[in-house]
Every structure is written in structure tokens, then in C-alpha cells.
N, CA, C and O of each residue as an XYZ file, in Angstrom:
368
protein
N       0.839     -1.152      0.000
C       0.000      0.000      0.000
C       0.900      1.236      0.000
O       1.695      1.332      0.935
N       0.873      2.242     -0.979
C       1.524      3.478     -1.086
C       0.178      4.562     -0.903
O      -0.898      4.518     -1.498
N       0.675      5.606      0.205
C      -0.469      6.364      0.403
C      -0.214      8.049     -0.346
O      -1.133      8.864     -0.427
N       0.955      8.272     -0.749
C       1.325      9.241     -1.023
C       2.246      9.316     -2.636
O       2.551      8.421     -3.424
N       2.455     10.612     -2.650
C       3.748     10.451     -4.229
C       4.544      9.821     -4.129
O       5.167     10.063     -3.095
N       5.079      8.750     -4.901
C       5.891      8.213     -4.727
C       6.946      8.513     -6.585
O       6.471      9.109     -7.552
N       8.159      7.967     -6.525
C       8.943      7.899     -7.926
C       8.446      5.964     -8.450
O       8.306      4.989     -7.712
N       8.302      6.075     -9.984
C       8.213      4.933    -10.552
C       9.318      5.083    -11.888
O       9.472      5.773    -12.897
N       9.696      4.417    -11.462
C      11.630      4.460    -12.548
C      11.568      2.899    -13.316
O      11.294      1.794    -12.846
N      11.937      3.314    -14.663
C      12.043      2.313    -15.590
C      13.253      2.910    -16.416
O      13.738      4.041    -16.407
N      13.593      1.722    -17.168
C      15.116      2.441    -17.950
C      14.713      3.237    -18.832
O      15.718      3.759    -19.315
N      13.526      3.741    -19.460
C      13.316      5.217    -20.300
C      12.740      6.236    -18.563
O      13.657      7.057    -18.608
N      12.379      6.418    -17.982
C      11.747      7.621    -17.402
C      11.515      7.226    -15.964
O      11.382      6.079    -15.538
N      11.486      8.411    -15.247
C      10.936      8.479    -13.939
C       9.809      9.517    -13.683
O       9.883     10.629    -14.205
N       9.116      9.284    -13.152
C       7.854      9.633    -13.196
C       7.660     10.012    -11.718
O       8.618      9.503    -11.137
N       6.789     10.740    -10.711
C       6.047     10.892     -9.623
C       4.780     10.774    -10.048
O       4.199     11.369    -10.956
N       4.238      9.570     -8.963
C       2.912      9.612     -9.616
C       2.242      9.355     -7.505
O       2.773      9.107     -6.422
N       0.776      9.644     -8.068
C       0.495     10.147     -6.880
C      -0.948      9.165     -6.671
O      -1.807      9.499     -7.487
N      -1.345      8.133     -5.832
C      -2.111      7.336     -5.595
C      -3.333      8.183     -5.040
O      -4.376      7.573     -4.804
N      -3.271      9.508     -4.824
C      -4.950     10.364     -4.381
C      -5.090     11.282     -5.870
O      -5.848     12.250     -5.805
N      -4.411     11.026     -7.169
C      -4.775     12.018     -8.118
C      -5.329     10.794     -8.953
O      -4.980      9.688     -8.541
N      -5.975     10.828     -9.837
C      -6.339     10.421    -11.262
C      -6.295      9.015    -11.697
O      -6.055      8.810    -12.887
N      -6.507      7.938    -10.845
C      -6.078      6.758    -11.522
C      -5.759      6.455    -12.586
O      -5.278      5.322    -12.597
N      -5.791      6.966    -13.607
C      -5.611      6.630    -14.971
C      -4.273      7.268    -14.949
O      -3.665      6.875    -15.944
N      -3.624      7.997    -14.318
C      -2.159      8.071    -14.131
C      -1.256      7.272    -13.572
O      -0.029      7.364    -13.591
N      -2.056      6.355    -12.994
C      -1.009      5.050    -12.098
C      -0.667      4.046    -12.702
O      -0.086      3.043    -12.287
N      -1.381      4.565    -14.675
C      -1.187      3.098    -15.170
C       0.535      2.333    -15.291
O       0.655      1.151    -14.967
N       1.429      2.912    -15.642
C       2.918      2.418    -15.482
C       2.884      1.633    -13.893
O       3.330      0.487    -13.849
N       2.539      2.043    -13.060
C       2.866      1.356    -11.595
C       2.077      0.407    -11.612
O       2.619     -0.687    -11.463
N       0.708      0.404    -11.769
C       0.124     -1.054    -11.909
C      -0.107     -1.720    -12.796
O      -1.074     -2.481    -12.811
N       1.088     -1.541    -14.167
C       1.869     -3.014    -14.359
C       2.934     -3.613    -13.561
O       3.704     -4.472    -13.992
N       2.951     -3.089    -12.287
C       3.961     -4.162    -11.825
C       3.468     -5.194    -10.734
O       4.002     -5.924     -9.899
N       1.765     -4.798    -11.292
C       0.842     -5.955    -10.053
C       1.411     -7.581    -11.034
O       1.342     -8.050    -12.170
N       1.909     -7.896     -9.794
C       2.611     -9.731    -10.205
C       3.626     -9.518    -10.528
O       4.241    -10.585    -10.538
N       4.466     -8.420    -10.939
C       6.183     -8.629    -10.896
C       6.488     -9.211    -10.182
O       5.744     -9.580     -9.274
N       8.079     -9.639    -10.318
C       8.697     -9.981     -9.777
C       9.335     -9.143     -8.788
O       9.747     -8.118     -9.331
N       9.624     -9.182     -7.326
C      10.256     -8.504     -6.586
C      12.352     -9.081     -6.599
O      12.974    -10.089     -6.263
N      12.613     -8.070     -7.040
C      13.986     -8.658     -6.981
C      14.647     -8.437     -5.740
O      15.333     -9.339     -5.260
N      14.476     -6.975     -4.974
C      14.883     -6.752     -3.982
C      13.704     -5.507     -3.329
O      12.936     -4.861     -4.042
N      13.820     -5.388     -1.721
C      13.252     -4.527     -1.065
C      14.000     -3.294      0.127
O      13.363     -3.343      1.179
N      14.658     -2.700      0.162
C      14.885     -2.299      0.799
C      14.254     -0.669      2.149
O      14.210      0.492      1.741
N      14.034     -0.896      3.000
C      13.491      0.231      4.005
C      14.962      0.854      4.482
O      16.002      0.199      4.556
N      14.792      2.441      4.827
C      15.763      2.872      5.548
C      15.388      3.817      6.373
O      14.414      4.554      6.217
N      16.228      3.822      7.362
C      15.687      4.403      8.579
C      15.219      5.587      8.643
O      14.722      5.969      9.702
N      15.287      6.598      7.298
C      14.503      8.024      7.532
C      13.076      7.374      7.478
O      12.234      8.020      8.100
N      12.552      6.044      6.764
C      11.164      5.724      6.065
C      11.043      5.843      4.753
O       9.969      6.122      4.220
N      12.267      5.619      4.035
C      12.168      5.813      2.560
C      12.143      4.226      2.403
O      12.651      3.401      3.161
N      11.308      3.971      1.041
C      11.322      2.196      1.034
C      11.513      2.396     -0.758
O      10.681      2.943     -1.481
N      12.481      1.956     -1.091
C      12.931      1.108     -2.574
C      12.473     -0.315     -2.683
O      12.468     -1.150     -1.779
N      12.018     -0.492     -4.151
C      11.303     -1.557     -4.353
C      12.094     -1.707     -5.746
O      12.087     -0.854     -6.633
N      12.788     -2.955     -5.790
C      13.442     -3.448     -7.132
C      12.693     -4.116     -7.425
O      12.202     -4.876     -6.591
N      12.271     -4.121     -8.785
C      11.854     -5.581     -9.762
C      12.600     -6.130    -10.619
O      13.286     -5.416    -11.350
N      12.639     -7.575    -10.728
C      13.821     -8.230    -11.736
C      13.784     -7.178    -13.092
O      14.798     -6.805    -13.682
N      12.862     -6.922    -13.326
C      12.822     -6.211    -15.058
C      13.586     -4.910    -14.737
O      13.539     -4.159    -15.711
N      14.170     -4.467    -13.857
C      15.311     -3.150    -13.893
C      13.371     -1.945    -13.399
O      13.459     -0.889    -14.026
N      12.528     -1.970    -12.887
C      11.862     -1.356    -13.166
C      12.041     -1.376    -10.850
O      12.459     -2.242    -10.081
N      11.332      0.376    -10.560
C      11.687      0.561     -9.249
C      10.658      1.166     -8.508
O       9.991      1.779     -9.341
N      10.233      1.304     -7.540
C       9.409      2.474     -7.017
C      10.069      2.650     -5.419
O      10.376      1.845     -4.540
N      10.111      4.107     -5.542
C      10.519      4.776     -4.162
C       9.691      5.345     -3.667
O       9.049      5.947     -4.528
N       9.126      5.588     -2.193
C       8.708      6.065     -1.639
C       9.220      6.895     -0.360
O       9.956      6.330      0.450
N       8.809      8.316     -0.163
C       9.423      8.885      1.049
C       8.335      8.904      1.887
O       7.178      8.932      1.467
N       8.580      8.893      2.821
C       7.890      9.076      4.818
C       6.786     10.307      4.300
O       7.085     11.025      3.345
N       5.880     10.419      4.810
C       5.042     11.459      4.708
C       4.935     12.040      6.415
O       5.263     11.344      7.376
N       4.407     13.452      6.512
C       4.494     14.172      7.627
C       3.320     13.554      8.756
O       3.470     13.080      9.883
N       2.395     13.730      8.122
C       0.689     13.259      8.751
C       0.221     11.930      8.878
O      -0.720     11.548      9.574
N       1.117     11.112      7.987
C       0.296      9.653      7.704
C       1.447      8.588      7.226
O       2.608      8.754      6.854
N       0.587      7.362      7.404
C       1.719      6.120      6.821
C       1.729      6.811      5.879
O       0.961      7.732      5.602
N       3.319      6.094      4.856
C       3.589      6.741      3.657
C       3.330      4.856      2.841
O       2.991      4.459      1.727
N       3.552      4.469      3.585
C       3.479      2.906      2.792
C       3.531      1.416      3.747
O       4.126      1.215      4.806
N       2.944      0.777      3.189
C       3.055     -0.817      3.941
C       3.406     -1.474      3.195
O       3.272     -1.257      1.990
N       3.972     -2.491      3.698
C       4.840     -3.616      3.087
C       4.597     -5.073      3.822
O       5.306     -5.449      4.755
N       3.528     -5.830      3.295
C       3.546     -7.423      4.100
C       3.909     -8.241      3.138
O       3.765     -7.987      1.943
N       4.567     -9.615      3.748
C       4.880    -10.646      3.111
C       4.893    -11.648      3.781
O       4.455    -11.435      4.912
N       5.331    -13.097      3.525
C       5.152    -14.136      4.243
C       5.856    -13.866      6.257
O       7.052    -13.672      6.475
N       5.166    -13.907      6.997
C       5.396    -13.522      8.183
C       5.974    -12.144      8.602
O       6.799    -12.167      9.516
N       5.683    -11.070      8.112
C       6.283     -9.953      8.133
C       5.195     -8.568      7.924
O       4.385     -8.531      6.998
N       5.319     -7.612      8.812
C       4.686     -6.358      7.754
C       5.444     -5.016      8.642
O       5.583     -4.736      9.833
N       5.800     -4.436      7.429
C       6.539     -2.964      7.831
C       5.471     -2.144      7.325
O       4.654     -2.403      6.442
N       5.603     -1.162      7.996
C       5.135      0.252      7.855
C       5.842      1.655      8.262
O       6.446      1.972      9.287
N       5.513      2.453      6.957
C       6.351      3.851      7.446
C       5.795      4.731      8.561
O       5.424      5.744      7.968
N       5.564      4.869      9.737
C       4.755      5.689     10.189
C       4.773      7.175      9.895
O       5.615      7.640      9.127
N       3.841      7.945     10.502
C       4.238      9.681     10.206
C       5.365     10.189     10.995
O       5.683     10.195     12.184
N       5.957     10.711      9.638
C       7.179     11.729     10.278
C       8.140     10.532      9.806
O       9.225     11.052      9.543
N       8.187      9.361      9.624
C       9.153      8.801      9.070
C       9.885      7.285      9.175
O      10.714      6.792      8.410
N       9.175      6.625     10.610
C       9.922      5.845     11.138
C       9.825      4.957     10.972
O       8.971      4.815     11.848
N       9.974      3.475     10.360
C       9.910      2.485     10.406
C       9.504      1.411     11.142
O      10.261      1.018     12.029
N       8.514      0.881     10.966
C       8.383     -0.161     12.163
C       8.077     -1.394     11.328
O       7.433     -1.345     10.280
N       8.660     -2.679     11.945
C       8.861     -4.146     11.387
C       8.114     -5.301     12.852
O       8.349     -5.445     14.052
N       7.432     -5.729     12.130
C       6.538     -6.937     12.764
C       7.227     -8.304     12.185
O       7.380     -8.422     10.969
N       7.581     -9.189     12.962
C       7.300    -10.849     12.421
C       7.040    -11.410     13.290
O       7.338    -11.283     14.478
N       6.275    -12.295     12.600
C       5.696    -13.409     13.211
C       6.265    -14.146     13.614
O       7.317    -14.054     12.981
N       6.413    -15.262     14.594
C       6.856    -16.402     14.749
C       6.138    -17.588     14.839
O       6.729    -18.657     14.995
């Protein structure tokens, strides 16, 4: 879940595209519903990079007021909180 602008980078262009404007502008980002995830990385300001095997990326920064993004997977879910911070759940 991305709640805010985020960057969507492919090897022609990078784009900001914004999940509360226009859906019909999100179309580049949701082709990557069923990619492949190649890599994920969170960092401690709350910025989260998202690699896909196809060289294709989306970044997201921390928002002031609100999650900026969630991230679940098999036993796991991060979230950016407001203002920036990271928080990581697993299951056991």
C-alpha cells in the first residue's frame, strides 16, 4: 500500500505519480501488479525502494501526517509511520 507520491523508474523515465490524483495516471505502476520482486529495501529516515527483476523501481518517502506505505509478506509487515519511522513486525 503506497499512500502518497511516490517515484516509478524504468530504464526510459521516472515519473512521480500520486495514488490520491487520477487513476488513470497510475497506469505504469500497476503493471507491476505480479512482478517480480527482486529486492526490497526500508531505511531508517522511512524511505522504502522496491526493485523488480525487469530493472523497473518504485521509491517512496515518509510522509508528515500519515503512513507513507506498507509492506507485508510471508510472516512480516513494515510500515512507514508519520514523520518517518519504520516499524517491522514478524511473526513467529
Amino acid at each position: 500500500m503506497i499512500a502518497g507520491p511516490f517515484r516509478y523508474r524504468s530504464a526510459r523515465t521516472v515519473r512521480v505519480l500520486d495514488p490520491q490524483g487520477p487513476r488513470s495516471a497510475l497506469g505504469p505502476a500497476l503493471n507491476l501488479v505480479g512482478a517480480a520482486v527482486a529486492a526490497a529495501q526500508v531505511f531508517r529516515d522511512g524511505d522504502l525502494t522496491v526493485s523488480f527483476a525487469d530493472d523497473r523501481s518504485l521509491e517512496v518517502s515518509p510522509l508528515e501526517r500519515f503512513e507513507a506505505w506498507q509492506v507485508t509478506g510471508p510472516g512480516f509487515l513494515a510500515v512507514c509511520r508519520p514523520g518517518g519511522e519504520p516499524s517491522v513486525w514478524l511473526s513467529v
